[in-house]
BAPA-843993 format. One line per field, with one value per residue (C-alpha): chain; z, x, y; residue in one letter. Coordinates in Angstrom, 3 decimals, always signed. Layout:
N
ch <- [A | ...]
up <- [Z | ...]
east <- [X | ...]
north <- [Y | ...]
aa <- [a | ...]
# end
This chain:
210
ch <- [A | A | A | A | A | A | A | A | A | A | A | A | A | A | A | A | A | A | A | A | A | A | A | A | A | A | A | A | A | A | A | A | A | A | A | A | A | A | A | A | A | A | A | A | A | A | A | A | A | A | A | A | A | A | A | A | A | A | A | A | A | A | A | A | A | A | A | A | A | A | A | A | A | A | A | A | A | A | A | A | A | A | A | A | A | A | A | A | A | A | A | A | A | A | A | A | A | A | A | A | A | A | A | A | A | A | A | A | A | A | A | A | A | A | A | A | A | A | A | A | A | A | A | A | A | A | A | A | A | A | A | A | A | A | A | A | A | A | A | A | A | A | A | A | A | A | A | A | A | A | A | A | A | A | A | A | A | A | A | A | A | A | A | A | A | A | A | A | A | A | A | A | A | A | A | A | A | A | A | A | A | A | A | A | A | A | A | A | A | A | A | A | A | A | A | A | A | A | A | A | A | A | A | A | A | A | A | A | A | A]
up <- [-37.274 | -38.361 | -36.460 | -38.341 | -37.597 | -39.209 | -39.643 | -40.395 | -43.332 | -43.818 | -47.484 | -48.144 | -51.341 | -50.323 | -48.674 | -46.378 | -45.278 | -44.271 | -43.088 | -43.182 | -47.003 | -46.501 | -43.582 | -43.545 | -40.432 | -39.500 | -39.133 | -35.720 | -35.200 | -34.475 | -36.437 | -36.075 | -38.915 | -38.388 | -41.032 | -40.953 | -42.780 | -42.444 | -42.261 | -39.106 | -41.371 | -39.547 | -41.432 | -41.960 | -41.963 | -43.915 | -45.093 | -49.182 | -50.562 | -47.150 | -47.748 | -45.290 | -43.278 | -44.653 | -44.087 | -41.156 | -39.180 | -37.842 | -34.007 | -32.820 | -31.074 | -27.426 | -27.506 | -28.772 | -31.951 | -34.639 | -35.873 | -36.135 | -34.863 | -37.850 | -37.026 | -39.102 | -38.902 | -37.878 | -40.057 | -43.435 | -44.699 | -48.331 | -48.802 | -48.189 | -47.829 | -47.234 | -48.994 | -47.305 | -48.793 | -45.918 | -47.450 | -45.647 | -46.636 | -45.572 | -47.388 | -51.043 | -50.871 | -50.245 | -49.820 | -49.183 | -47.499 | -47.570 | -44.780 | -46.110 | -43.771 | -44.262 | -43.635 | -43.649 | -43.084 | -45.392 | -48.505 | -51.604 | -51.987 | -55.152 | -55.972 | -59.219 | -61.853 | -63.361 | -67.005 | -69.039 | -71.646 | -69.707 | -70.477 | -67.833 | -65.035 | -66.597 | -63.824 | -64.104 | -61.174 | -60.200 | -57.733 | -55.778 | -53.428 | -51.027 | -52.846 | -55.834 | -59.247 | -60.433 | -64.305 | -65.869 | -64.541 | -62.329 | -62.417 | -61.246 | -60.722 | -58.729 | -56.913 | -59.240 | -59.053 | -58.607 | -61.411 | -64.185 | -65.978 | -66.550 | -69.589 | -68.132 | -65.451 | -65.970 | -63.912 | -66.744 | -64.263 | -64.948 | -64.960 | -65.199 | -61.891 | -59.009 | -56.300 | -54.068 | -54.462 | -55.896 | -54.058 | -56.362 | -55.979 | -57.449 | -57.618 | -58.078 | -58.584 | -57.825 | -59.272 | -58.107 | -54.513 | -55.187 | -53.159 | -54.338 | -53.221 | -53.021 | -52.371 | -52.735 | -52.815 | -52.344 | -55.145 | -54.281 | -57.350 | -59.794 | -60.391 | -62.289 | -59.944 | -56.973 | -58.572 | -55.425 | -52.880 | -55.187 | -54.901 | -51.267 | -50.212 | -52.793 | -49.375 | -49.728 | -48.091 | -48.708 | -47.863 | -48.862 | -48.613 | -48.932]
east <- [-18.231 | -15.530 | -13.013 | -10.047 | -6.933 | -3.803 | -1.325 | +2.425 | +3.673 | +6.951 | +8.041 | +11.014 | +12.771 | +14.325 | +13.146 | +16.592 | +17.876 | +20.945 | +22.617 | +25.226 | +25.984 | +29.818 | +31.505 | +35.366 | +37.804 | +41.448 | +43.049 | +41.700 | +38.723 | +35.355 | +32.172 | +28.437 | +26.161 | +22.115 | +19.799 | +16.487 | +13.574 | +9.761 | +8.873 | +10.322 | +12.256 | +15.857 | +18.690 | +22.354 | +25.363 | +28.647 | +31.886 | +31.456 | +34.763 | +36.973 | +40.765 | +42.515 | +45.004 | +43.312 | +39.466 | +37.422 | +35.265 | +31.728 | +30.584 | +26.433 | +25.820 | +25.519 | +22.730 | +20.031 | +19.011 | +19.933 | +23.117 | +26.624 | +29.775 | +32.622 | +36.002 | +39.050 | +41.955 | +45.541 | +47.562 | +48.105 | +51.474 | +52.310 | +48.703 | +46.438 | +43.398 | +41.432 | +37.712 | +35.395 | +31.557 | +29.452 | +25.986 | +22.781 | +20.058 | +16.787 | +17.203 | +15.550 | +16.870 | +20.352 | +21.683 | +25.614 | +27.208 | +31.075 | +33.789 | +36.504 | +39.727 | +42.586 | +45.961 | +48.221 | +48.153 | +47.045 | +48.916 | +47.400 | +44.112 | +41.610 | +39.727 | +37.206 | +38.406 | +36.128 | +35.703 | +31.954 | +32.924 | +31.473 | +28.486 | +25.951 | +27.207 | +30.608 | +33.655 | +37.037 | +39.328 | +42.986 | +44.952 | +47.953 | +50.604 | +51.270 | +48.871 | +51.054 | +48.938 | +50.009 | +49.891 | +50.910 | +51.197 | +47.765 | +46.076 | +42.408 | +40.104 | +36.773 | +36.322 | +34.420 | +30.678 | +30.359 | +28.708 | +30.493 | +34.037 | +36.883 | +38.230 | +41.711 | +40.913 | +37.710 | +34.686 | +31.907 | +28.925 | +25.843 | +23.099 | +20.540 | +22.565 | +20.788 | +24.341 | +23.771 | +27.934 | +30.958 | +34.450 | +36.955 | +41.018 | +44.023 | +47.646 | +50.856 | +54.191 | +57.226 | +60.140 | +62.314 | +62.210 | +60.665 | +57.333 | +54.169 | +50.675 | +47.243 | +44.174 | +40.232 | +37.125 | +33.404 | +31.307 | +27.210 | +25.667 | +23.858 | +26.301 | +23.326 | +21.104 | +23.701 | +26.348 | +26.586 | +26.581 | +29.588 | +31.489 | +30.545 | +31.710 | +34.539 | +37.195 | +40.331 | +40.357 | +43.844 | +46.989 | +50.751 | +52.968 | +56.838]
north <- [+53.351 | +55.633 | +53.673 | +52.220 | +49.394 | +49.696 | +46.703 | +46.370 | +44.130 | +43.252 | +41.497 | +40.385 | +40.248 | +37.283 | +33.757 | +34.263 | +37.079 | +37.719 | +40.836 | +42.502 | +41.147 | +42.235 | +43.173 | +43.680 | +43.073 | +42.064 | +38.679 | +37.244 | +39.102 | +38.044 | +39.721 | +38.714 | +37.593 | +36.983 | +35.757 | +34.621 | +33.441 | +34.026 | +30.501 | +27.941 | +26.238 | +25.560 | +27.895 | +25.808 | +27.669 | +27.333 | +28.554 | +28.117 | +26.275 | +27.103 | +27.104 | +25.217 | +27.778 | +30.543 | +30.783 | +31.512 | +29.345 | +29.848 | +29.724 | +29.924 | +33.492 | +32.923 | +35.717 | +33.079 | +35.010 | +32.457 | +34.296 | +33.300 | +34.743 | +34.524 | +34.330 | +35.267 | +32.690 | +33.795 | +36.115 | +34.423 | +35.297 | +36.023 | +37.355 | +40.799 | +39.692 | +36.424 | +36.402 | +33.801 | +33.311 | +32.856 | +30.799 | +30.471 | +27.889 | +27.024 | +23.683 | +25.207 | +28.924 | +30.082 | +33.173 | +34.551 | +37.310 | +37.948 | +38.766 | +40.393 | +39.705 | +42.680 | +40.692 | +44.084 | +47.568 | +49.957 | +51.792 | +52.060 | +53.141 | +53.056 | +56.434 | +57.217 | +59.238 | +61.621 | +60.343 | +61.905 | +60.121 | +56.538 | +55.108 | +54.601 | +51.465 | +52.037 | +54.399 | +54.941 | +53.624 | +54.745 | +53.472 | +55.372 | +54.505 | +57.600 | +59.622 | +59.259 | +57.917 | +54.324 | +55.102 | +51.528 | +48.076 | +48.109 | +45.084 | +44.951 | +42.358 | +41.207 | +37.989 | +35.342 | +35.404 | +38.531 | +41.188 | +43.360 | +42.957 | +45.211 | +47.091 | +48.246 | +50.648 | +50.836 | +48.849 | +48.155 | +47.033 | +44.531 | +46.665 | +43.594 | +41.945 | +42.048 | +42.379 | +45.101 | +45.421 | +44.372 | +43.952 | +45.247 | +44.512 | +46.616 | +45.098 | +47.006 | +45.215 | +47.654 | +46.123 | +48.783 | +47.272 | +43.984 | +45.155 | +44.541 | +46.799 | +45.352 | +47.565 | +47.074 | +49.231 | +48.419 | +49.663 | +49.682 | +48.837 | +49.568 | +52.617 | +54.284 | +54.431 | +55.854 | +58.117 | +59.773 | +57.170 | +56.033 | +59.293 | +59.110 | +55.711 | +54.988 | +55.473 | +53.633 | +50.293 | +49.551 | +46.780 | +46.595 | +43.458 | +42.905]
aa <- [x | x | x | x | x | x | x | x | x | x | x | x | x | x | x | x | x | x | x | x | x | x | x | x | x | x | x | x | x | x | x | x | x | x | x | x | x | x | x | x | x | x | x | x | x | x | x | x | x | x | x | x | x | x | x | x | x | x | x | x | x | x | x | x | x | x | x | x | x | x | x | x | x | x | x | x | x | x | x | x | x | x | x | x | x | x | x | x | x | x | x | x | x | x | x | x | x | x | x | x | x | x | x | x | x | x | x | x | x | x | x | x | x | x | x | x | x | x | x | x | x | x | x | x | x | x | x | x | x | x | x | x | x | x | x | x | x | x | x | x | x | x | x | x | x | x | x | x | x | x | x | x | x | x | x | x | x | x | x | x | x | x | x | x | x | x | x | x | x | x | x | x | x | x | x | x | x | x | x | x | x | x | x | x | x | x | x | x | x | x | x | x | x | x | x | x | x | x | x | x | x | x | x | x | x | x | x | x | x | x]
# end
């Protein structure tokens, strides 16, 4: 008849979905989480292993799509940052996003260092205070659960993990003044397949605390 019908498919990779996977905001704020599923099954919320004091909680969005509205809890002194796992399960999948609540202003900040001597899924990190490099006494870590390990400075990456991301935390300890600088960075993994995007979104996400 030489008529023809097209149709639109949508897969997911996942049996929930739930977007954004990380979102990062101040003490107090309020930021909006939706997830879904392509079945009917109902979706439960939580806050994975809440701290009392520290974590968030989670409120229904009045708009009637299914999503949640998270909300940071009050300033938590003696800390930069509060990391809350938000899981979503349709009762045999479950899937997690993360909020990542700043507690203080910004100061040091976490750039890539170029380094050709790295393997593939391996970068060099530095951080600096004031735009001045932190040489010794850095420590870095990631939040458990989450892909790759560290060798010093550098990141060495999972390339077999399947986390879109990694958070990634620097400490500085100045004994001079008895002050002591936190920052983090989000990496978007794998590193080998997005060198650029790296270079591109590796922007300083920083805190200090006295």
């Amino acid at each position: 008849t030489l008529q023809t019908t097209t149709a639109l498919v949508t897969v997911q990779a996942y049996a929930v979905s739930i977007n954004p996977l990380i979102q990062v905001c101040s003490y107090g704020e309020r930021v909006s989480l939706l997830a879904g599923t392509p079945g009917d099954g109902k979706l439960t919320w939580s806050i994975v292993d809440p701290v009392t004091g520290e974590s968030g909680k989670l409120e229904p969005d009045a708009d009637g799509a299914g999503g949640q509205i998270y909300v940071a809890g009050p300033k938590v002194n003696g800390k930069s940052y509060v990391l809350d796992e938000i899981a979503v399960s349709d009762g045999q999948h479950t899937r997690s996003a993360w909020v990542l609540v700043r507690q203080v202003d910004p100061v040091l900040t976490i750039e890539m260092v170029e380094d050709s001597t790295l393997p593939d899924g391996e970068i060099r990190l530095q951080a600096k205070v004031n735009g001045m490099p932190l040489l010794d006494n850095v420590e870095w870590w990631k939040p458990d659960g989450m892909p790759g390990s560290f060798d010093g400075d550098v990141y060495k990456s999972d390339l077999n993990a399947l986390n879109p991301f990694v958070v990634i935390f620097a400490r500085f300890e100045d004994t001079v003044w008895d002050l002591f600088y936190e920052g983090h960075v989000i990496l978007p993994l794998p590193l080998n397949r997005s060198p650029e995007m790296v270079r591109k979104l590796l922007l300083p996400q920083v805190s200090t605390l006295d």
